[in-house]
VEXDREN-2710 file (C-alpha; in Angstrom, 1 decimal):
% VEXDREN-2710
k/r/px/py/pz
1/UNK/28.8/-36.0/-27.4
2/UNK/31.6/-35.7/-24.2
3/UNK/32.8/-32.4/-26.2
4/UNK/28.9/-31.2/-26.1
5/UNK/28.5/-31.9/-23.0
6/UNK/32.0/-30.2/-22.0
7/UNK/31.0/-27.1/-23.9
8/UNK/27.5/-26.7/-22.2
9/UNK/28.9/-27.0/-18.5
10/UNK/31.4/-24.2/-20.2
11/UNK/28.3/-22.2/-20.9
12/UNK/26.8/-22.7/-17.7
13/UNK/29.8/-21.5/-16.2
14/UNK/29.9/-18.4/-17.6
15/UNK/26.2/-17.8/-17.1
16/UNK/27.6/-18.3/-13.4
17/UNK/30.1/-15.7/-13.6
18/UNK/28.1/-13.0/-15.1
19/UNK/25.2/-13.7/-12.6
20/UNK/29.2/-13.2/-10.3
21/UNK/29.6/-9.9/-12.2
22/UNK/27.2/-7.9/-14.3
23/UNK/24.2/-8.9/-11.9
24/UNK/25.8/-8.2/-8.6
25/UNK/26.8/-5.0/-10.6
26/UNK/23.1/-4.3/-11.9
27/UNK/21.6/-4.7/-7.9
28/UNK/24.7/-1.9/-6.9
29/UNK/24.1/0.4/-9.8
30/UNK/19.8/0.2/-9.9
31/UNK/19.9/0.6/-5.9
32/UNK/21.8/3.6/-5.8
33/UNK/19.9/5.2/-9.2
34/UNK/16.2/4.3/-7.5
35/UNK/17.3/5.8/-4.1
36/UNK/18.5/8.9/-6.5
37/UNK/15.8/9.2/-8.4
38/UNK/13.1/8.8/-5.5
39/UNK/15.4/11.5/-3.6
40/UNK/15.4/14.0/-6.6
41/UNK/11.5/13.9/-7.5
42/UNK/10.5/14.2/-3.7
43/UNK/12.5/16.7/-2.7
44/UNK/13.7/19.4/-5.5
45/UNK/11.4/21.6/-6.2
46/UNK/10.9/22.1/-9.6
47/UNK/10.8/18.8/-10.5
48/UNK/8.9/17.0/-7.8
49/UNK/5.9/19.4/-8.8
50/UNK/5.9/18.0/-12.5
51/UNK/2.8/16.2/-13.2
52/UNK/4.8/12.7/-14.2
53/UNK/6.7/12.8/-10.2
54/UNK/4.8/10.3/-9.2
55/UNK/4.6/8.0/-11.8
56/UNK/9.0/8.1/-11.5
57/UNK/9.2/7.6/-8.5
58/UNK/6.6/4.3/-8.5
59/UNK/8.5/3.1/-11.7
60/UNK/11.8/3.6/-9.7
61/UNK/10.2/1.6/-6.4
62/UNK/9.0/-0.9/-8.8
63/UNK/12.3/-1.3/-10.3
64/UNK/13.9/-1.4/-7.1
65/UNK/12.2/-4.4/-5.6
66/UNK/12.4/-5.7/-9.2
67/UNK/15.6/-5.8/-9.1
68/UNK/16.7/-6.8/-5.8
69/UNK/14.6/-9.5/-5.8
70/UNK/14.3/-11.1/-9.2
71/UNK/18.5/-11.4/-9.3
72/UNK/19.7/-11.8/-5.5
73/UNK/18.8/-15.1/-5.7
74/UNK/21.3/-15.9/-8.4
75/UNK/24.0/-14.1/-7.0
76/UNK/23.6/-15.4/-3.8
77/UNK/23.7/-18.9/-5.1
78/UNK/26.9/-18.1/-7.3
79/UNK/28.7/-16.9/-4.1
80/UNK/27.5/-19.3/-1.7
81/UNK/25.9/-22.5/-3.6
82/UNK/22.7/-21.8/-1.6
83/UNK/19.6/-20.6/-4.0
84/UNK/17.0/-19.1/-1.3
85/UNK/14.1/-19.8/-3.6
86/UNK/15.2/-23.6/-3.1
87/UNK/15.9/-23.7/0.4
88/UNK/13.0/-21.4/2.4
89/UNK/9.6/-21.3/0.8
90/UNK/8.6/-17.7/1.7
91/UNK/11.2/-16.8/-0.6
92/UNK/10.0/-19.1/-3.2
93/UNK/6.6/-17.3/-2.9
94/UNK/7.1/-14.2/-1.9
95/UNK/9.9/-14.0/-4.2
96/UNK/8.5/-14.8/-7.3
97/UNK/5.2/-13.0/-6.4
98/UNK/7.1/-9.6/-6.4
99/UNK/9.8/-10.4/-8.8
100/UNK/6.9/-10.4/-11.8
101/UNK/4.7/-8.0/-10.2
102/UNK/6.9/-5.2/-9.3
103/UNK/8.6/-5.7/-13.4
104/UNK/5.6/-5.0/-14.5
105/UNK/4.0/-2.4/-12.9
106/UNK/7.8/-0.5/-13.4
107/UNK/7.4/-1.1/-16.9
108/UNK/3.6/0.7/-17.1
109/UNK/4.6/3.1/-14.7
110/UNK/7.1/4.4/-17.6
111/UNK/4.5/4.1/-19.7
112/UNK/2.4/6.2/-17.9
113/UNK/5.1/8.5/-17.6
114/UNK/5.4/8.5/-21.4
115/UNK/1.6/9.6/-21.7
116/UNK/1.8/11.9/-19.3
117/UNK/4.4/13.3/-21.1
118/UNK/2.5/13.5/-24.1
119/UNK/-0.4/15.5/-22.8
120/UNK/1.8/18.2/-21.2
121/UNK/3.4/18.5/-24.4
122/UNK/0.4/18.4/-27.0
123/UNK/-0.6/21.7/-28.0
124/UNK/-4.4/21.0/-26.9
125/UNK/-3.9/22.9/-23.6
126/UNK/-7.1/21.3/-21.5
127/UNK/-5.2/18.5/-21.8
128/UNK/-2.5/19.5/-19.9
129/UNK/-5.0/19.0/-16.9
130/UNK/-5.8/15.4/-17.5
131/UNK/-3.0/14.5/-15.2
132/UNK/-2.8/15.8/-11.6
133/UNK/-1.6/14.2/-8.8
134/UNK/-4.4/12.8/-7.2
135/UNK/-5.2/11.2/-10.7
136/UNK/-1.2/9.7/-10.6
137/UNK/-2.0/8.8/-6.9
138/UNK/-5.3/6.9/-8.1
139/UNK/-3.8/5.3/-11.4
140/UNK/-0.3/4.2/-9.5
141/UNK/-2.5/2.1/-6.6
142/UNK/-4.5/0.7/-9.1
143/UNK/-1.8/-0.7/-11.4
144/UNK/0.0/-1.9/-8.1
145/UNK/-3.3/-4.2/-6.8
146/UNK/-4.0/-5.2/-10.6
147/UNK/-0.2/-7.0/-11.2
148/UNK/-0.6/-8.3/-7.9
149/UNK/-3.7/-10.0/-8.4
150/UNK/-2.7/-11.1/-12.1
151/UNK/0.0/-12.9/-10.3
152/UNK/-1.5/-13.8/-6.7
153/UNK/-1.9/-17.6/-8.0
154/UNK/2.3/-17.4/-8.1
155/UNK/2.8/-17.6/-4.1
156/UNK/-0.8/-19.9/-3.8
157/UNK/0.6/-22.8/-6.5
158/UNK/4.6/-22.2/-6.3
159/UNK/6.3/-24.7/-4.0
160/UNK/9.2/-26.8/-3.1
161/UNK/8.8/-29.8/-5.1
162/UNK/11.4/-32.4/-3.7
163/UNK/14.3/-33.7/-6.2
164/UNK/16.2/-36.0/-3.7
165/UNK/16.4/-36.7/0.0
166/UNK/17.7/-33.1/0.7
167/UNK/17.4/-30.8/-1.9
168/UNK/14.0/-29.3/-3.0
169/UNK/13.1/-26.7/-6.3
170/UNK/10.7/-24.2/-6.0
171/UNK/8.2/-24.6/-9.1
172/UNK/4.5/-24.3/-9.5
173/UNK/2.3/-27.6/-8.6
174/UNK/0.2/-26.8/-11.0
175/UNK/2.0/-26.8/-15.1
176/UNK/-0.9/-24.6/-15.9
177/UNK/0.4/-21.7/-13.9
178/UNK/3.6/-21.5/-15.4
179/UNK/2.1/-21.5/-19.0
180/UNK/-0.1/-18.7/-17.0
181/UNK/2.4/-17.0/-15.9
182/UNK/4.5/-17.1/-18.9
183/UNK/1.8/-15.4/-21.0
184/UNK/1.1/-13.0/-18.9
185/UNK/5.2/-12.1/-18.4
186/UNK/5.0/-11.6/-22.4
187/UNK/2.3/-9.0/-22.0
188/UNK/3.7/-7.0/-18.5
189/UNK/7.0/-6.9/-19.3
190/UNK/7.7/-6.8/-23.1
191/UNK/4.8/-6.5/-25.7
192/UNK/2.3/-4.1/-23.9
193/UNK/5.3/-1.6/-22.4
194/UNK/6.7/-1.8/-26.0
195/UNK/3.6/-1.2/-28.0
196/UNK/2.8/1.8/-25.6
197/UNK/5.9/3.2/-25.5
198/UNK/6.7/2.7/-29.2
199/UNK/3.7/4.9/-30.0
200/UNK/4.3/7.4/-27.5
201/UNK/7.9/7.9/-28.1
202/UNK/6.6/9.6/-31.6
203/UNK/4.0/11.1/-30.6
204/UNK/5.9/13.1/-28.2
205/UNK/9.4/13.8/-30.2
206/UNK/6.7/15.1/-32.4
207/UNK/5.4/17.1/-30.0
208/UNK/8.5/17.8/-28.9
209/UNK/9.5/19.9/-31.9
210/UNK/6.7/22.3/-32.1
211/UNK/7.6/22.9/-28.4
212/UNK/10.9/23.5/-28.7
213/UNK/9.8/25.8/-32.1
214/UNK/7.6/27.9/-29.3
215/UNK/9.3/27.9/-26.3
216/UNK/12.2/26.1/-24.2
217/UNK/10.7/25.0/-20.9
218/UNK/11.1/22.3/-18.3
219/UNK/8.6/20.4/-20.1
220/UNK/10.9/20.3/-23.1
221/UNK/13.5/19.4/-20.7
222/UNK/11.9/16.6/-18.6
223/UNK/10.3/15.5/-22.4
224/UNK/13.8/14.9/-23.8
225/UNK/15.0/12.8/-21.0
226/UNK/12.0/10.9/-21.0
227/UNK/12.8/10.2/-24.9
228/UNK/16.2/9.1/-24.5
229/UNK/14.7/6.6/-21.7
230/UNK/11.8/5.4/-23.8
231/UNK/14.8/5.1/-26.7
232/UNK/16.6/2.6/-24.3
233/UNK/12.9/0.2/-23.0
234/UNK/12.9/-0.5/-26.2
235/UNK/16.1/-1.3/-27.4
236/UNK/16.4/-3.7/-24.8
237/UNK/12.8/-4.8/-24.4
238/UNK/12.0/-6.0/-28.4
239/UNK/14.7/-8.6/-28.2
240/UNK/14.1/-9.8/-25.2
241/UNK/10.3/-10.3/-26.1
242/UNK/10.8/-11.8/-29.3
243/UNK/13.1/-14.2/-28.0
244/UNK/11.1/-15.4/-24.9
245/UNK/8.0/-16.1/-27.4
246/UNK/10.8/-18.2/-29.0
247/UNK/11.2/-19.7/-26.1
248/UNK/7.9/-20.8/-25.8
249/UNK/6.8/-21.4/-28.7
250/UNK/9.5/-23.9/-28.9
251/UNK/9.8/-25.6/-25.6
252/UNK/8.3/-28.5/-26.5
253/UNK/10.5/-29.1/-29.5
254/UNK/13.4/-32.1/-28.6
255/UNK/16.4/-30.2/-28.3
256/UNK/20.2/-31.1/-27.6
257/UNK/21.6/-30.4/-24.2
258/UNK/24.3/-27.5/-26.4
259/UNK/21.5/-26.2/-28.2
260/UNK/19.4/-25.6/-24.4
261/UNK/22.8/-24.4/-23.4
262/UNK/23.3/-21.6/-25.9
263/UNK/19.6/-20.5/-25.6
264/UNK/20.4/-20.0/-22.0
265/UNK/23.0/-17.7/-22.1
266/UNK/21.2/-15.7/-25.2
267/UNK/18.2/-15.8/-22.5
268/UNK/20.5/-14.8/-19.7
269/UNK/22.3/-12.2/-21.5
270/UNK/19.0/-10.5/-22.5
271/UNK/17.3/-10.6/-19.4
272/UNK/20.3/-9.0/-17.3
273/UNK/20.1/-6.2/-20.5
274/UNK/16.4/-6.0/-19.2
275/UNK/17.2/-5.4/-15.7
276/UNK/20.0/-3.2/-16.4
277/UNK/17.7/-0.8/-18.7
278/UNK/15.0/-0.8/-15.9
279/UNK/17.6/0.3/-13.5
280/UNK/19.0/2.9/-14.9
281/UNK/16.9/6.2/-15.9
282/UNK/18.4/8.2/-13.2
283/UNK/22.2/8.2/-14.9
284/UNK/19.8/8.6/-18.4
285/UNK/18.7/11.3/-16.9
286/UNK/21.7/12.4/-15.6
287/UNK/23.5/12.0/-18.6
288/UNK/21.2/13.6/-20.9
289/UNK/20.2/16.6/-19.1
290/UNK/21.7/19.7/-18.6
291/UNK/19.4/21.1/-16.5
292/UNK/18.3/18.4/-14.4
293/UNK/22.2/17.7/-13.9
294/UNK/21.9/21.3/-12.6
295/UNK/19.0/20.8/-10.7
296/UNK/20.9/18.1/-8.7
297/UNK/24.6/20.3/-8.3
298/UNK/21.9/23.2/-6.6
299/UNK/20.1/21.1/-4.2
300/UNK/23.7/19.1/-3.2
301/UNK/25.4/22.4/-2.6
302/UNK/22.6/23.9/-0.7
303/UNK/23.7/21.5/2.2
304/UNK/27.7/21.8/1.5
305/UNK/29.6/21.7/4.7
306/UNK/31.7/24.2/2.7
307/UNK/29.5/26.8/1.9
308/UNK/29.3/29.3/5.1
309/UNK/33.2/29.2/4.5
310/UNK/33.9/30.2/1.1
311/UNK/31.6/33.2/1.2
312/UNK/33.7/35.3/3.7
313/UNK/36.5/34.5/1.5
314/UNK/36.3/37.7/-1.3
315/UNK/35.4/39.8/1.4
316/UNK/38.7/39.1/3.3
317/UNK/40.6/39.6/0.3
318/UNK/39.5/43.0/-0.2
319/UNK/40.2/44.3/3.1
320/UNK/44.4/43.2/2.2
321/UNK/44.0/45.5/-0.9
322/UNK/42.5/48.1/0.9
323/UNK/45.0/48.2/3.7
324/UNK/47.4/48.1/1.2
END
C-alpha cells in the first residue's frame, strides 16, 4: 500500500513537470502559430481571398484563447503553487466558460474549413459559390453565440466550494452540470469534429485527385494542407475521445488510488496531445506547403530592411568591368 501510494505521488509529479514543460511549451508554440496564421490570412493576398480565410483565422482565435486559457492555470500553479481558478472566482468562471467554448468552436471552425474545402474542390461548379464571405461571416458568429450558450450554465453554477479555512476549489454547485458539461465536451471537442472531419477528409483527397488530374491550382494547394491538418485532428482527437467516454463511463466504478493515478497521466498525456494538434496548423502548413512557404518568404521580403540595398549592388559591379 506505502509503495502504491509512493508510486502515485511519483505520477503526480510528473504530471507536474510536464504541465512545467510540454504545456508552457504548447502556450509558446500555439501563440506564436495563431498570431502567424491570423497574420498570413489577413494580409497576403492570395490567400486571405480564399473562401475558407475566415473560417482559419476564427479556428486559430478560437485556438488561441483555447489554449491560453484552458492550460495557464496549470502552469501557473506548477511554478508558483497558486491555481487562479482556486484563488479568484472570475477566473473560475470566466475561465472555464471560455476554455470549453472557444475548444469547440476551434474544432468546427476546422470543420467548416474542411467543407468548405470540399465544395471548392468538387467538380459541381455552382457549388463553388455556396461559400462566400458574408456566408463564413454569418456561419462563424453563429457557431461562436451557440458554444457559448451551450456552456453559459458553466460561469452561472461554477464556484469556489470551500475545502478548509483558507483554501477553496472551483467546481460546479450543481453535480448535474458537470455530467452536462461532460457530455457536451464529448460532442464539441472529440466525436462531432471527428465524424465531420473523418468524412470530409475522403471526400476531399478524393476530390483532390481528379483536381490535380485537371489542373494544379491554389485550391489544390490550400486542399492538401488542409488534408495533412485534418490527418493530424484525428490522430489526436479519436484517443482522446475514446478514452474520456472511458472515463466516464467508469467514474463511478471503486478504483485504487495507482489505478486513478495512471488514468491521470494517460488523461493528461492525451489532452496536452489535443492542445498541441489544435495549436499547430500554421507549422502544418508551413511544413507541408511549398507554395504557401513561398507565399510567406514574398510578403516577409517585401518589407526587408535589406532590400533597397542589394539592388544597386549588380549595377555597381558592372560599371568596374566596364571601366576596366
Amino acid at each position: 500500500m506505502a509503495s502504491d501510494l509512493a508510486t502515485a505521488l511519483y505520477i503526480l509529479y510528473v504530471g507536474d513537470r510536464l504541465y512545467q514543460t510540454v504545456a508552457l511549451s504548447i502556450i509558446i508554440v500555439g501563440t506564436i502559430g495563431n498570431f502567424c496564421n491570423c497574420l498570413v490570412f489577413l494580409c497576403i493576398p492570395p490567400l486571405n481571398k480564399h473562401p475558407n480565410a475566415l473560417f482559419i483565422i476564427g479556428s486559430s482565435v478560437g485556438s488561441f484563447f483555447f489554449i491560453n486559457i484552458g492550460l495557464s492555470s496549470a502552469v501557473i500553479r506548477v511554478y508558483s503553487g497558486i491555481d487562479p481558478s482556486n484563488r479568484w472566482l472570475f477566473w473560475c468562471k470566466a475561465g472555464t466558460w471560455f476554455t470549453y467554448s472557444c475548444g469547440c468552436f476551434s474544432f468546427m471552425c476546422n470543420c467548416f474549413a474542411a467543407l468548405g474545402q470540399f465544395l471548392l474542390t468538387s467538380p459541381r461548379i455552382r457549388w463553388h459559390r455556396l461559400i462566400t464571405h458574408i456566408r463564413a461571416q454569418i456561419i462563424i458568429l453563429c457557431t461562436a453565440i451557440i458554444w457559448l450558450l451551450i456552456f453559459l450554465p458553466y460561469p452561472i453554477y461554477y464556484t469556489h466550494i470551500r475545502t478548509s479555512s483558507t483554501t477553496f476549489v472551483c467546481t460546479s454547485s450543481l453535480p448535474l452540470i458537470s455530467l452536462y458539461g461532460n457530455y457536451w465536451i464529448i460532442i464539441g471537442y472529440y466525436f462531432l469534429p471527428i465524424i465531420l472531419t473523418l468524412i470530409l477528409f475522403f471526400l476531399t483527397w478524393y476530390n483532390l485527385q481528379r483536381l490535380l488530374r485537371r489542373r494544379r491550382t491554389l485550391d489544390a494547394v490550400v486542399t492538401r494542407m488542409m488534408l495533412v491538418q485534418m490527418c493530424i485532428l484525428l490522430i489526436s482527437g479519436i484517443p482522446a475521445g475514446f478514452y474520456f467516454c472511458y472515463i466516464l463511463i467508469t467514474q463511478y466504478v471503486l478504483k485504487t488510488i495507482l489505478r486513478l493515478a495512471y488514468e491521470y497521466i494517460i488523461l493528461l498525456v492525451l489532452t496536452l496531445f489535443t492542445y498541441f494538434t489544435n495549436g499547430i496548423s500554421f507549422w502544418v502548413y508551413l511544413f507541408a506547403s511549398k507554395t504557401f512557404r513561398k507565399h510567406i518568404k514574398e510578403f516577409v521580403f517585401k518589407f526587408s530592411i535589406f532590400k533597397h540595398q542589394v539592388r544597386p549592388f549588380p549595377a555597381q559591379i558592372a560599371r568596374i568591368n566596364v571601366n576596366r
